[in-house]
N, CA, C and O atoms as CSV, one atom per row, in Angstrom:
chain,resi,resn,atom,element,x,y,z
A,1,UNK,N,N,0.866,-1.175,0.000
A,1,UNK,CA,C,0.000,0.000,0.000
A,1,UNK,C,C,0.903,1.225,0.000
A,1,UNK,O,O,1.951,1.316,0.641
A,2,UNK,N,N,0.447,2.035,-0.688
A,2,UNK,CA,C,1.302,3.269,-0.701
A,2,UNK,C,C,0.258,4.478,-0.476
A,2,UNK,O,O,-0.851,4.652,-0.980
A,3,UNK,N,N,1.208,5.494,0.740
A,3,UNK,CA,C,0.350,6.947,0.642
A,3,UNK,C,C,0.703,8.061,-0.109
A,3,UNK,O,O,1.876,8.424,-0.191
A,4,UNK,N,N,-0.102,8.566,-0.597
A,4,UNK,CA,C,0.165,9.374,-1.353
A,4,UNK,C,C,-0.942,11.109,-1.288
A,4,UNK,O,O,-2.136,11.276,-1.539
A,5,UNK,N,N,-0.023,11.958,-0.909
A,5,UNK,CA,C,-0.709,13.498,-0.710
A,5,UNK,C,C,-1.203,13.924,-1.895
A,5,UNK,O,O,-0.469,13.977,-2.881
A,6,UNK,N,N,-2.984,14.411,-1.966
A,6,UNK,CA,C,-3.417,14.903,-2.731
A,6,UNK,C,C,-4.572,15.990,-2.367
A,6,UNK,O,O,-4.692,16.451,-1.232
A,7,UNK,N,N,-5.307,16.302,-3.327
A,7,UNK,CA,C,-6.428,17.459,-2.623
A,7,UNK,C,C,-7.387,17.230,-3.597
A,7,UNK,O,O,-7.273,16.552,-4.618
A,8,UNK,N,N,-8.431,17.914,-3.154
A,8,UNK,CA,C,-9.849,17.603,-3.721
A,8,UNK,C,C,-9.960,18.580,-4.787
A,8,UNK,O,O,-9.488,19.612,-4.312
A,9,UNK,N,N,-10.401,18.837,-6.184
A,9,UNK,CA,C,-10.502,19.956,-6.626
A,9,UNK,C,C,-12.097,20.216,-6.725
A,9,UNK,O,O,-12.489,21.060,-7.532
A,10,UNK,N,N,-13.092,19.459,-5.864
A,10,UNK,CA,C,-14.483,19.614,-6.360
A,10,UNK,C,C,-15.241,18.707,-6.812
A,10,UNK,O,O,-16.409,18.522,-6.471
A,11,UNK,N,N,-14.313,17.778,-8.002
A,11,UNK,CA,C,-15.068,16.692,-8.555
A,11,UNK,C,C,-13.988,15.291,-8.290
A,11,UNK,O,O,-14.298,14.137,-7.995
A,12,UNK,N,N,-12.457,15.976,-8.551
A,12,UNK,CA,C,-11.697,14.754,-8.344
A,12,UNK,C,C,-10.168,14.989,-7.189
A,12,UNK,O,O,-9.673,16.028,-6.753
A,13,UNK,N,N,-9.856,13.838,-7.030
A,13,UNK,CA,C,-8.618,13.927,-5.943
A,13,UNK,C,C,-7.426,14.046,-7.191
A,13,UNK,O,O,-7.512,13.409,-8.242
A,14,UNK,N,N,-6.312,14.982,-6.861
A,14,UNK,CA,C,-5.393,15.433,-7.717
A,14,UNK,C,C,-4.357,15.221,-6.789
A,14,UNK,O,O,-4.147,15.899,-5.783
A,15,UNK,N,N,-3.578,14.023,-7.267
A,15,UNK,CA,C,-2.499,13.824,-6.372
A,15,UNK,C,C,-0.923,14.783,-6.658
A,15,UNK,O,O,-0.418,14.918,-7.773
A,16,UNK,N,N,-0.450,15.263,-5.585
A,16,UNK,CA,C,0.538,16.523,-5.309
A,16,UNK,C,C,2.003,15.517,-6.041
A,16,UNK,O,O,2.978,16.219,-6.311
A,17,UNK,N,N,2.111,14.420,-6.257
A,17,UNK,CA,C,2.653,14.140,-6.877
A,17,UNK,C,C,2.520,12.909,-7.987
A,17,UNK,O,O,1.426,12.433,-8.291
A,18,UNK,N,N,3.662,12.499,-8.497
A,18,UNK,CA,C,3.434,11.748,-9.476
A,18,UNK,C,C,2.837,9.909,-8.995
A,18,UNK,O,O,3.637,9.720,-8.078
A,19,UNK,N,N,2.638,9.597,-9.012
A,19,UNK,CA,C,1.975,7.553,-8.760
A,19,UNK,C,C,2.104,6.563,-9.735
A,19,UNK,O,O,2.158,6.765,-10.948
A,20,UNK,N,N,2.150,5.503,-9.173
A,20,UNK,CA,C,2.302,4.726,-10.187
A,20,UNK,C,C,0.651,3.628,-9.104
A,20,UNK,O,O,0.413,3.301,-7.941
A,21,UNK,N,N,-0.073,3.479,-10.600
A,21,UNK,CA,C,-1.531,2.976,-10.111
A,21,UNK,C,C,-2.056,2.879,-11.657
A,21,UNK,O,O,-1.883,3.551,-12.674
A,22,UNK,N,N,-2.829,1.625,-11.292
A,22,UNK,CA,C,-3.751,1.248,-12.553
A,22,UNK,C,C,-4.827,2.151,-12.370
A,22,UNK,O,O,-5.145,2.774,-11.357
A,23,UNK,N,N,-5.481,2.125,-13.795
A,23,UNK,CA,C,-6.480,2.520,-14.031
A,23,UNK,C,C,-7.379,1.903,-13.251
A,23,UNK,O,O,-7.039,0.729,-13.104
A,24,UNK,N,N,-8.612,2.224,-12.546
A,24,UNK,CA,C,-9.828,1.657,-11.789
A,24,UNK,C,C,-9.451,0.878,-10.830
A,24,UNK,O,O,-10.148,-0.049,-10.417
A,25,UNK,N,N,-8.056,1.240,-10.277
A,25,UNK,CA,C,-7.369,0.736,-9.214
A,25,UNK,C,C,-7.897,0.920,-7.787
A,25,UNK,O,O,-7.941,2.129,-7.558
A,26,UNK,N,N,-8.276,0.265,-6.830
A,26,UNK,CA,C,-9.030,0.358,-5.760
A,26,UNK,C,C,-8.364,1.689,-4.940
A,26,UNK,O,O,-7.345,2.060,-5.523
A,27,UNK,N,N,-8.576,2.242,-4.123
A,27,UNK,CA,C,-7.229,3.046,-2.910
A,27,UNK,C,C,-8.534,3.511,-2.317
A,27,UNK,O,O,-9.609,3.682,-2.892
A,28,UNK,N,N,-8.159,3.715,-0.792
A,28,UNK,CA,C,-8.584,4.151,0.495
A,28,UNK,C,C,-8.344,5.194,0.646
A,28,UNK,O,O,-7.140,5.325,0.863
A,29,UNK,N,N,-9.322,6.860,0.656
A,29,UNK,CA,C,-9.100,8.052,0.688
A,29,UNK,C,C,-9.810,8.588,1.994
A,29,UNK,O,O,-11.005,8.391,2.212
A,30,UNK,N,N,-8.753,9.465,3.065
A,30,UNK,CA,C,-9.106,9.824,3.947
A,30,UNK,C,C,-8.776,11.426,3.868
A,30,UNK,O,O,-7.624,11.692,3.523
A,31,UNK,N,N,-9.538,12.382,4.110
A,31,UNK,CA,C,-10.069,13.418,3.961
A,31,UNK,C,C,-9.767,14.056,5.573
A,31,UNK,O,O,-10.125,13.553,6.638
A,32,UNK,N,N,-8.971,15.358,5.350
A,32,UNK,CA,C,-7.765,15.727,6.342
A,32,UNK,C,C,-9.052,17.242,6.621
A,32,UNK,O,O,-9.857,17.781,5.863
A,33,UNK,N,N,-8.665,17.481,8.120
A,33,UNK,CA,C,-9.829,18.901,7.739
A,33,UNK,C,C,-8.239,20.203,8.021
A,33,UNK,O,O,-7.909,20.757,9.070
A,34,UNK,N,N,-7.548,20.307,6.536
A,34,UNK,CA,C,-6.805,21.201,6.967
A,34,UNK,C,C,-7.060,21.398,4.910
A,34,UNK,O,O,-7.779,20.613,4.290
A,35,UNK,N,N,-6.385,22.447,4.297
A,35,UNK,CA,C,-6.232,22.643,3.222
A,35,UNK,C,C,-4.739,22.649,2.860
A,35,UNK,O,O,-3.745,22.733,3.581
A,36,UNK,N,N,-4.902,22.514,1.306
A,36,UNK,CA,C,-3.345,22.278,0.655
A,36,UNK,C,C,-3.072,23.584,-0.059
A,36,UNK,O,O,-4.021,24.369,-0.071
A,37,UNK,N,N,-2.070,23.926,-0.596
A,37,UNK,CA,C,-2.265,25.094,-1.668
A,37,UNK,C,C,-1.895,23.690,-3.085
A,37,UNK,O,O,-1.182,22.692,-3.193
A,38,UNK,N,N,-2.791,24.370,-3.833
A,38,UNK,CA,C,-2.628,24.037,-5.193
A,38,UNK,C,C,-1.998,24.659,-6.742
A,38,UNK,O,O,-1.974,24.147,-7.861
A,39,UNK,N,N,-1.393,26.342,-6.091
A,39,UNK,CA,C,-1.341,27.119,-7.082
A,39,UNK,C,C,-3.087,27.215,-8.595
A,39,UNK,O,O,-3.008,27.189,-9.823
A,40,UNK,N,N,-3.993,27.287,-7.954
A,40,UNK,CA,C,-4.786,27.458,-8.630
A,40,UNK,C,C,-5.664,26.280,-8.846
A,40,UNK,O,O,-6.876,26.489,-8.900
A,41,UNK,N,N,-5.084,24.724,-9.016
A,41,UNK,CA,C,-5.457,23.536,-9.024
A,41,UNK,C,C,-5.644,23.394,-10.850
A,41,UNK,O,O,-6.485,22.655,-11.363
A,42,UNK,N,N,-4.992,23.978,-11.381
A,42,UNK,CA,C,-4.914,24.054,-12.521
A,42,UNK,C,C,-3.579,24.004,-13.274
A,42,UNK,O,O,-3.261,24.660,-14.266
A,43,UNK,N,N,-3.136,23.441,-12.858
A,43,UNK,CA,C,-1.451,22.991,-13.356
A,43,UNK,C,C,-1.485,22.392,-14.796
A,43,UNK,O,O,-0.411,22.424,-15.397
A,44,UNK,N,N,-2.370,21.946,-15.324
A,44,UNK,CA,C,-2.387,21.556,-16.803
A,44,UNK,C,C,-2.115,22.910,-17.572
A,44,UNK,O,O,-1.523,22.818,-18.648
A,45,UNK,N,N,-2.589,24.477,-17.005
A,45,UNK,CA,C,-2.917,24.684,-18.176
A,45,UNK,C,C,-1.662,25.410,-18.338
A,45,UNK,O,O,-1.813,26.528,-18.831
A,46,UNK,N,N,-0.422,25.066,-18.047
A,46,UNK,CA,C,0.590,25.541,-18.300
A,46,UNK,C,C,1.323,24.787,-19.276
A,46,UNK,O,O,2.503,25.064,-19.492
A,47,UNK,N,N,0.617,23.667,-20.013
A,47,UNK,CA,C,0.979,22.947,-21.167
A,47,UNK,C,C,0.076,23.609,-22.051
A,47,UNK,O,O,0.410,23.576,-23.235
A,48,UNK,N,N,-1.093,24.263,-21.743
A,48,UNK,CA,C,-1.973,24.298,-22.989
A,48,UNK,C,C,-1.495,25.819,-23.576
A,48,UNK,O,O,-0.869,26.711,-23.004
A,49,UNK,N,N,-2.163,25.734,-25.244
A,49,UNK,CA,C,-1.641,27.055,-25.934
A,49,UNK,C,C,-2.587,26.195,-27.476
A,49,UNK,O,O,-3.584,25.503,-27.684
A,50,UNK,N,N,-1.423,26.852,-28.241
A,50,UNK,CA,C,-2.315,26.535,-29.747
A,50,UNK,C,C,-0.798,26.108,-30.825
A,50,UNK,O,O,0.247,26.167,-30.177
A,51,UNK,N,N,-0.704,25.901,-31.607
A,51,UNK,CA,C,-0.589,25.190,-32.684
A,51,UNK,C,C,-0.546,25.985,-33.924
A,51,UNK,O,O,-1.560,26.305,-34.544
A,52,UNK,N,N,0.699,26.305,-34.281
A,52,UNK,CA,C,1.105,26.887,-35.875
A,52,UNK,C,C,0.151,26.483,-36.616
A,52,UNK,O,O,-0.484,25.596,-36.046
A,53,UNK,N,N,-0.443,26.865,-38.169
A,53,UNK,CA,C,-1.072,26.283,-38.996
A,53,UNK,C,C,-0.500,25.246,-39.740
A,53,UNK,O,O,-1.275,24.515,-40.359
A,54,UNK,N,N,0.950,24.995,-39.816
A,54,UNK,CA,C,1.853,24.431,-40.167
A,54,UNK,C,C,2.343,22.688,-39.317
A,54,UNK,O,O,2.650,21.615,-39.836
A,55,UNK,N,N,2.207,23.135,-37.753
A,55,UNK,CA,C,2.000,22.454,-37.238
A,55,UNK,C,C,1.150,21.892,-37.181
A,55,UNK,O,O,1.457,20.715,-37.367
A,56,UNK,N,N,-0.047,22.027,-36.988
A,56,UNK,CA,C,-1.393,21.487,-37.443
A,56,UNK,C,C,-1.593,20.416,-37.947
A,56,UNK,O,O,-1.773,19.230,-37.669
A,57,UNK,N,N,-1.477,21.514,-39.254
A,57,UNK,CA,C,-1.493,20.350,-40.315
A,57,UNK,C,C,-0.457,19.088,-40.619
A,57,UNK,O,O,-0.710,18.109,-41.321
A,58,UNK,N,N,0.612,19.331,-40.000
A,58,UNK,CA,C,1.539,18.226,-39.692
A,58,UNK,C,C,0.971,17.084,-39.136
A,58,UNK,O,O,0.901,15.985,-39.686
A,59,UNK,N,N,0.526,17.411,-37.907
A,59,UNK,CA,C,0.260,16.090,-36.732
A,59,UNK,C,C,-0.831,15.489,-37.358
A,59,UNK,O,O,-0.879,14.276,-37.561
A,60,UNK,N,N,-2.309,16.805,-37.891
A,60,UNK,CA,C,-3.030,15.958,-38.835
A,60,UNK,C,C,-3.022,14.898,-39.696
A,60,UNK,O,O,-3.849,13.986,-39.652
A,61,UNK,N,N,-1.844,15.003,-40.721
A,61,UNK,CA,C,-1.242,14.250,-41.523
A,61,UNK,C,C,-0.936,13.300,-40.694
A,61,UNK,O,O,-1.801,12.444,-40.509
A,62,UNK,N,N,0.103,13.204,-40.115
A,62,UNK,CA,C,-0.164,12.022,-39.224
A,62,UNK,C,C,-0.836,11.129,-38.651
A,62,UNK,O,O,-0.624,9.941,-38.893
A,63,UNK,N,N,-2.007,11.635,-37.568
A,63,UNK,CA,C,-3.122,11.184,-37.281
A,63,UNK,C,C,-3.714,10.472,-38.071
A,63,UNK,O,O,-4.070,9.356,-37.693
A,64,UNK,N,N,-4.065,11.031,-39.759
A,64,UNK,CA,C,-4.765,10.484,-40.711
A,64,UNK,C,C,-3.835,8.840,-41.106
A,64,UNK,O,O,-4.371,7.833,-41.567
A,65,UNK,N,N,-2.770,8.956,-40.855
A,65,UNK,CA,C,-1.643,7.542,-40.934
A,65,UNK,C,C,-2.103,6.210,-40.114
A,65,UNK,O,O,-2.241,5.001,-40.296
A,66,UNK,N,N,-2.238,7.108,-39.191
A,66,UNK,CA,C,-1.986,6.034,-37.869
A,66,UNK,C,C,-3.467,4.903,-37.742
A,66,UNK,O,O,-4.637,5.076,-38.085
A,67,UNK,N,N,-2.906,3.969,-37.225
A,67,UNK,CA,C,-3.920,2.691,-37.428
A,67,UNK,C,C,-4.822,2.545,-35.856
A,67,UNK,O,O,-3.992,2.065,-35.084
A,68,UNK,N,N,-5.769,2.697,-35.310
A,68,UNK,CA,C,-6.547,2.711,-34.216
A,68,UNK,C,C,-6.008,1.149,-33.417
A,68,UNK,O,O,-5.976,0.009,-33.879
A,69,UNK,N,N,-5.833,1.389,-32.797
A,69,UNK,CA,C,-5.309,-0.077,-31.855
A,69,UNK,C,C,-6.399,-0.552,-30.749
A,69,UNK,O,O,-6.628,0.195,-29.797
A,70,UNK,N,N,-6.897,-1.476,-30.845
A,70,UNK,CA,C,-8.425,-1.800,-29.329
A,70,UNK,C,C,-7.075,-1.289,-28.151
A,70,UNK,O,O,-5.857,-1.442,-28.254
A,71,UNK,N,N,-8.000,-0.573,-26.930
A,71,UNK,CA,C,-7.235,-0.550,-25.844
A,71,UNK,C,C,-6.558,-1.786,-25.005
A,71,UNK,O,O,-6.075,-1.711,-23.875
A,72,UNK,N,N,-6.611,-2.497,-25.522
A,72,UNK,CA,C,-6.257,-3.967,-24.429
A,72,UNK,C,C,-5.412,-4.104,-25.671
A,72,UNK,O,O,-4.883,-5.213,-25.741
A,73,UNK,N,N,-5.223,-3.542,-26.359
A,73,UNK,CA,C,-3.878,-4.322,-27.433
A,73,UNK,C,C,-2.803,-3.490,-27.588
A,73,UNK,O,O,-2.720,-2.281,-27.808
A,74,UNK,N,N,-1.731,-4.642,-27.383
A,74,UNK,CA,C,-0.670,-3.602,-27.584
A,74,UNK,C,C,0.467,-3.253,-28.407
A,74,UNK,O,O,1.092,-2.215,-28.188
């Protein structure tokens, strides 16, 4: 069993660091009455932005390549 520090953002628990855990993996969550800081609880959106037209159309091209794989296959 492993613990691991996270915080609630409302709908889901956002763990403060990285885990290693399956998908639909069972875990035991106990709920602290103190708060965390999260810097906003929005840490994704410091990856998000947009995409050259050039780029775009690159990965598109790609995408259009690539062969759909069932999820259980690998």
């Amino acid at each position: 069993m492993t613990a691991v520090k996270a915080y609630y953002d409302g709908k889901v628990f956002i763990p403060l660091t990285p885990i290693k855990a399956a998908r639909n993996q069972a875990a035991i969550v106990t709920v602290l009455d103190e708060t965390t800081e999260t810097n906003g609880s929005r840490d994704y959106l410091q990856f998000a932005g947009s995409l050259s037209d050039e780029d775009y159309r690159e990965i598109t091209a790609i995408l259009v390549t690539t062969e759909k794989v069932d999820e259980n296959e690998w």
